[in-house]
N, C-alpha and C positions, 0 to 999 in steps of 0.2 A: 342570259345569266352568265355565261361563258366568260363575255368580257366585261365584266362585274367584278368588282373587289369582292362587293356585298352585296345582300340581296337582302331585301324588306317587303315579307311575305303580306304585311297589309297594302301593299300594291297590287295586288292581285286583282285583276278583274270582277273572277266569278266564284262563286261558292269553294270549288275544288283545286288545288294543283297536283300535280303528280311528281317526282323528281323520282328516277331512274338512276340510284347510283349509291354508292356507300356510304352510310349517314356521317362515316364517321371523316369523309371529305364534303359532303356535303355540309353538315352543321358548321364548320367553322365560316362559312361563305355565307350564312345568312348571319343581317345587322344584329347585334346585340341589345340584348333586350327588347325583342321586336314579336315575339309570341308571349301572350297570354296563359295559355293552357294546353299542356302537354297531356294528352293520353297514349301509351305503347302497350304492344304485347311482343316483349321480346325472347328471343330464343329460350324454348325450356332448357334445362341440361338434361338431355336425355342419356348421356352418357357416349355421345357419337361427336364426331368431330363439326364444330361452326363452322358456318361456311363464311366467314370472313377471312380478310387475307391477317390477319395478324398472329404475331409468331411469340408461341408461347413454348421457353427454355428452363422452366423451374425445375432443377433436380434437387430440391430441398426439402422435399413429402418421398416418400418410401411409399406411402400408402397413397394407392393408384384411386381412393375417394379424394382425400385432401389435393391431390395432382389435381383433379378431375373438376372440383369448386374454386381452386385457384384459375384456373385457366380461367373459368366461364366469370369470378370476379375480376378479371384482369383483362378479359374481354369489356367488359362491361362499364369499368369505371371511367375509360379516356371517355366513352360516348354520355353517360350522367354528367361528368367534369361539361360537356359541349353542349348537353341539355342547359343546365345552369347558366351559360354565359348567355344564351339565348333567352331566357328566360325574363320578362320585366320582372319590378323588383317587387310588383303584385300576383307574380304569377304564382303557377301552381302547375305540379308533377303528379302524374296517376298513373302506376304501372304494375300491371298484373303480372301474377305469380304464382305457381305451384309448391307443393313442400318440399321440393328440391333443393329450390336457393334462397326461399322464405325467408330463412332466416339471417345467412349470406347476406341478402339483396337489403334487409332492413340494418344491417351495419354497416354497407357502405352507403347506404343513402343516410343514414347518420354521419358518416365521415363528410360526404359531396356536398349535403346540403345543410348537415348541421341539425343535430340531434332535436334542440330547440325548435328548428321548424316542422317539426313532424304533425301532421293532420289527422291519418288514421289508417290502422291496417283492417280494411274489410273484408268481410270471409262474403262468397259469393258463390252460390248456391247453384253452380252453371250444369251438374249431371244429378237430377233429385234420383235416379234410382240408382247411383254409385256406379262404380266403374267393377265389373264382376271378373277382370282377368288378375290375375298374377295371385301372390300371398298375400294374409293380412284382410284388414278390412276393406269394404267398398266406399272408397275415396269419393266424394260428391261434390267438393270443393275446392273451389283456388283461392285467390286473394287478390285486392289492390290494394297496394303501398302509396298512402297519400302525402306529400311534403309540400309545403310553402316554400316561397324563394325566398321570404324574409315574410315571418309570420306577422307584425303586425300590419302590414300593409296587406296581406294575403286579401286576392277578392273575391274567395270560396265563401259561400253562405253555405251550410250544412246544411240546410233546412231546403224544403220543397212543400207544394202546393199539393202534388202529387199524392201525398201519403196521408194528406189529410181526410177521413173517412167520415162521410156524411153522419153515416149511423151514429156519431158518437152528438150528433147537436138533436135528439128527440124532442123537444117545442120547438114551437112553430106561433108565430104571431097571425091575427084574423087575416096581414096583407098576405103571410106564407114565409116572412122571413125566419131563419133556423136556426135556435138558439139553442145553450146548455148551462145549467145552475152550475155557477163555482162559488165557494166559501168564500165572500167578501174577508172574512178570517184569514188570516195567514197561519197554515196549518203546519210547516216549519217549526217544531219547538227550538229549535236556538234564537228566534226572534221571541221577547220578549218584551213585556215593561222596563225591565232593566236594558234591555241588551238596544230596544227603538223607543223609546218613552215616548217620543212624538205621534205613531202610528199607536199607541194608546189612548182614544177619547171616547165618549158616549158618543152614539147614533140614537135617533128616534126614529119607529118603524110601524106602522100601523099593517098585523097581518090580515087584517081584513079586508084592504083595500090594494096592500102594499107597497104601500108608499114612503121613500125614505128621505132623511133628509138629518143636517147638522143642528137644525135646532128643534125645540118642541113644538108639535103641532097638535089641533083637536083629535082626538081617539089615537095618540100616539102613546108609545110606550118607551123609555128609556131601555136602550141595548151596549152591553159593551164587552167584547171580545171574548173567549174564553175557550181553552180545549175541550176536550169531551169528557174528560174527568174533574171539569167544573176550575182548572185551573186555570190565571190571567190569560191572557195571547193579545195579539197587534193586530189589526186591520191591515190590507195589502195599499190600503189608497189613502191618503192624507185628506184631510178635514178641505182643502180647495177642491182638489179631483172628486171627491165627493159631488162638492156645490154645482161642476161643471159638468157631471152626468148623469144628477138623479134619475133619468129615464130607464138608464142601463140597470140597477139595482134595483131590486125586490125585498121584502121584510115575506117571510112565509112561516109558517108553523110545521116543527120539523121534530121526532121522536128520539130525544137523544137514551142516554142510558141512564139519566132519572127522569124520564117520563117525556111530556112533549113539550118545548119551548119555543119561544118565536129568536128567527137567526134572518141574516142578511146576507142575500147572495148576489151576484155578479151574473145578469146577463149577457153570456160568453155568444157574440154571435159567428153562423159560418162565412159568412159573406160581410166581410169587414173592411174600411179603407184600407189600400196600401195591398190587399189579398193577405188572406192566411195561411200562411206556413208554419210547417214541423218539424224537428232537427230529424234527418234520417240517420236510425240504427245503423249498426255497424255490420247487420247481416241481411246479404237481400238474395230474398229467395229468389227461383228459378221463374215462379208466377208472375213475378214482379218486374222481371229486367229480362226474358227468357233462357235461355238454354242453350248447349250446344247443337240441339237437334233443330231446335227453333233458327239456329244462326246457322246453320247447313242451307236448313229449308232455302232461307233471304239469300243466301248465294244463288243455291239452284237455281232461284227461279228470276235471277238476273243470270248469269253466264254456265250454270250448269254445277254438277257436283266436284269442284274443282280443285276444293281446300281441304283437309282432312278437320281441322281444329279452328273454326272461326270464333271469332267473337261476336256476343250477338249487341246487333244497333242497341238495344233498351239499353243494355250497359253502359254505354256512352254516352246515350241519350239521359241518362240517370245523373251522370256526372256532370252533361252541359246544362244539366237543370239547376246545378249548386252557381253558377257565374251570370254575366249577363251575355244577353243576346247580340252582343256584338264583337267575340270575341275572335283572336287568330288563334288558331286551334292548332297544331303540330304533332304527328305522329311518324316517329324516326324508323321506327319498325311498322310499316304497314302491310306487310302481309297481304290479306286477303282482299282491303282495303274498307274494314269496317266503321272507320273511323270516320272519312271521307263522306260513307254512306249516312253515319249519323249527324255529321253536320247540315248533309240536304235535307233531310226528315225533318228533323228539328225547324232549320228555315222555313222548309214549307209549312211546317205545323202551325208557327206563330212570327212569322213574316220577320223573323230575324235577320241578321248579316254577316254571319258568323263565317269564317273562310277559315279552310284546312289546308295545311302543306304536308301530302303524305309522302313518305320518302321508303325508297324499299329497293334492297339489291337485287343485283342480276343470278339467281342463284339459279341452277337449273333445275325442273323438274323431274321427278325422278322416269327412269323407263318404265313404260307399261302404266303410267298411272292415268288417272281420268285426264288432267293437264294435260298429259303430254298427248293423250290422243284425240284432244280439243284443240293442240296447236297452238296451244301456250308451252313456250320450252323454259321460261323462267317464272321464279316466281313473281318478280315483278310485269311478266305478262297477263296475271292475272289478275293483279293490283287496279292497271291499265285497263284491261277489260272490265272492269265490276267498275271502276269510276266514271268509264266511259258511257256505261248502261246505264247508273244512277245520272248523269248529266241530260242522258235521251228520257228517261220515265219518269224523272223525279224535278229534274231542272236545276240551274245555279252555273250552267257550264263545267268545262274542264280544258285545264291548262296543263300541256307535259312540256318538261325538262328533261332531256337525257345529259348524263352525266357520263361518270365510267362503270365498268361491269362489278360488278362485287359479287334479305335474306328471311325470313317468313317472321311474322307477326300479329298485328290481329285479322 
C-alpha cells in the first residue's frame, strides 16, 4: 500500500484488514467511492485533549465549553469530508455518539453530507441500569447518527428479519405454516371512495366455508368495505390481486360495534417468499444489540480486559443486517476493533463476504492500565490483537498495514 497512490479495500483477500495509522492520512489513500458502509465510534469529548496531531488556534469562544466543541468539530469535520469522498454513491455512514457532541455531530453531518440525506438518529440502549456517577440523572444511552451518501440510491433497508416476532402470527395451517388475520379493509381513513374509487367494489364471502372471491358464488354473500362506524372504506388489493390469491383471504364472522357481521381478511403469513421483514425502531435496547458489559465481556474473552468502552458486535451486527452481505465495510476509528469482529460473526453466521478496513492510530496506552500491562503500548495494539484473535477463532484472515504513528474507537 505504501507504493500505491490508492488503495481499493475490495481487493482484499480476507474478511479483515487492519491499517495502523491516522485515518485522516490514511483515507485519502484509499479509491473513491470504493466502501460501502461506514460504521465509527469516534473520540467522545470528554473534555481532555485528542490525541491526534491536529492544531486547533480558535481564540474566538471566551467560553472554555464553546472552545472545547469547536476543537472536537474541527477535529472531526476534515475526516467526515474524507469519509464522504470514500464513500459509493450508495453508501451509507453510521456513527455513534454521546450527548456531548449529539447535537454538534448532527449539524455537521448535515453540512458534510447534506441534510437531505439524513437516515436516522438512534437512541441505543448500551448501560440499561444508567451510569450512577457524577450529577443529574443516570444516562443509559448513546446514539448513532445514520446518513446516506445520496439518499436515493442509499442501499440501507431499515428493515430486518430479526425483529420479526413469531408470537405476533398465532394460526397455524394443518401443514404448520403461521399465519395472522389483517383487514383485507384498508383501515387508513384518508383512503376512501372518493379519495381510491378503484379499490372500492363488492366481494363475495361465504363465512361458513370461507371462501372469497370477485364474483357471486352458491352460499355467498355480497361484502363491501366499511369502517367500524359503518362508514364507506377501500379494500387494500384490487379486484386482479384478488382473482390471483384467493387462497390467501378468508370471509369470517367478526363482532363489530353493531353486533356480529361477516368481513374479509388477509392471511398474513410468517414464512413468505423473498423472507419477511420489519422496519426497525429507532430505539434498541440493550437485550437486543447488548451492552457495554456484554461488549467488555467479547473482548475479555479474546485478548483480556483491555478497553475501558467497547462497543458491542450486535450493534454492528444490527446495522450489517440493514445492507447486503456482500459489502466493504470501513471503520476509521476502530478502537477496540469491534467492527472487524462483527463482520467475521456476521460471515460466519450466513456465509457472507462482507470485508472490513479498520483503521486506528498509534495512540498510547495509558500507564498502569490493563493494556499496558498486557503489552499493548498503543491502542492500535489492541485493535491488532482482537482482529488477530477473531482471524484464529472465528476465521476470514487478517491483513495489517502499518502506516504512521498518530486513536480509540469502537
Amino acid at each position: 500500500m505504501a507504493d500505491e497512490s490508492t488503495w481499493d479495500p475490495a481487493g482484499a483477500q480476507g474478511w479483515n484488514t487492519f491499517v495502523a495509522g491516522d485515518n485522516l492520512d490514511v483515507l485519502p489513500r484509499l479509491a473513491p467511492g470504493s466502501v460501502d458502509l461506514v460504521y465509527t465510534d469516534p473520540p467522545y469529548n470528554t473534555g481532555n485533549d485528542f490525541a491526534y496531531a491536529d492544531t486547533f488556534r480558535d481564540a474566538s469562544h471566551t467560553d472554555p465549553y464553546a472552545r472545547r466543541h469547536r476543537a472536537w468539530t474541527d477535529m472531526m469535520r476534515p475526516r467526515l469530508e474524507a469519509v464522504r469522498e470514500v464513500l459509493a454513491p450508495h453508501g451509507a455512514v453510521f456513527v455513534s455518539i454521546d450527548d456531548n457532541e449529539a447535537a454538534h455531530l448532527r449539524l455537521l453531518m448535515d453540512e458534510v453530507f447534506g441534510e437531505a440525506n439524513f437516515l436516522a438518529q438512534v437512541v441505543v440502549n448500551l448501560n440499561p441500569k444508567g451510569r450512577q456517577l457524577g450529577r443529574g440523572f443516570a444516562t443509559s444511552h448513546e446514539y448513532v447518527l445514520a446518513y446516506a451518501r445520496d439518499l436515493p440510491q442509499c442501499l440501507v433497508d431499515g428493515s430486518t428479519s430479526e425483529s420479526v416476532d413469531e408470537a405476533d402470527f398465532p394460526h397455524a395451517t394443518e401443514d404448520g405454516r403461521r399465519f395472522r388475520y389483517l383487514p383485507l379493509r384498508n383501515t387508513n381513513k384518508k383512503f376512501t371512495p372518493l379519495t381510491t374509487p378503484t379499490l372500492h367494489y363488492p366481494l363475495w364471502g361465504d363465512p361458513g366455508t370461507g371462501r372469497v372471491a370477485t364474483t357471486e358464488f352458491a352460499g355467498s354473500r355480497e361484502l363491501t368495505p366499511v369502517f367500524g362506524d359503518g362508514r364507506p372504506a377501500v379494500w387494500r388489493w384490487s379486484r386482479p390481486r384478488v382473482d390471483e390469491r384467493p387462497d390467501d383471504l378468508v370471509c369470517r364472522v367478526i363482532r363489530g360495534r353493531a353486533g356480529e357481521r361477516a368481513d374479509i381478511f388477509q392471511r398474513d403469513w410468517l414464512h413468505r417468499e423473498g423472507g419477511r421483514r420489519k422496519k426497525l425502531r429507532t430505539i434498541w435496547l440493550a437485550e437486543e444489540i447488548g451492552s457495554t458489559d456484554t461488549a467488555v465481556a467479547e473482548l475479555k474473552a479474546l485478548v483480556g480486559h483491555v478497553f475501558e468502552s467497547p462497543k458491542p458486535t450486535g450493534l454492528v451486527r444490527r446495522i450489517l443486517a440493514t445492507v447486503p452481505d456482500d459489502v466493504v465495510v470501513l471503520d476509521p476509528f476502530a478502537g477496540s476493533g469491534t467492527t472487524g469482529h462483527a463482520v467475521a460473526l456476521a460471515n460466519r453466521a450466513d456465509g457472507g463476504t462482507r470485508r472490513c478496513l479498520s483503521i486506528n492510530s498509534a495512540e498510547p496506552t495509558r500507564e498502569g492500565s490493563n493494556a499496558r500491562a498486557a503489552g499493548l503500548l498503543t491502542v492500535a495494539d489492541i485493535t491488532r490483537a482482537r482482529l488477530t484473535a477473531v482471524a484464529e477463532q472465528v476465521g476470514g484472515g487478517l491483513e495489517v498495514l502499518d502506516l504512521a504513528p498518530g486513536s480509540r474507537g469502537s
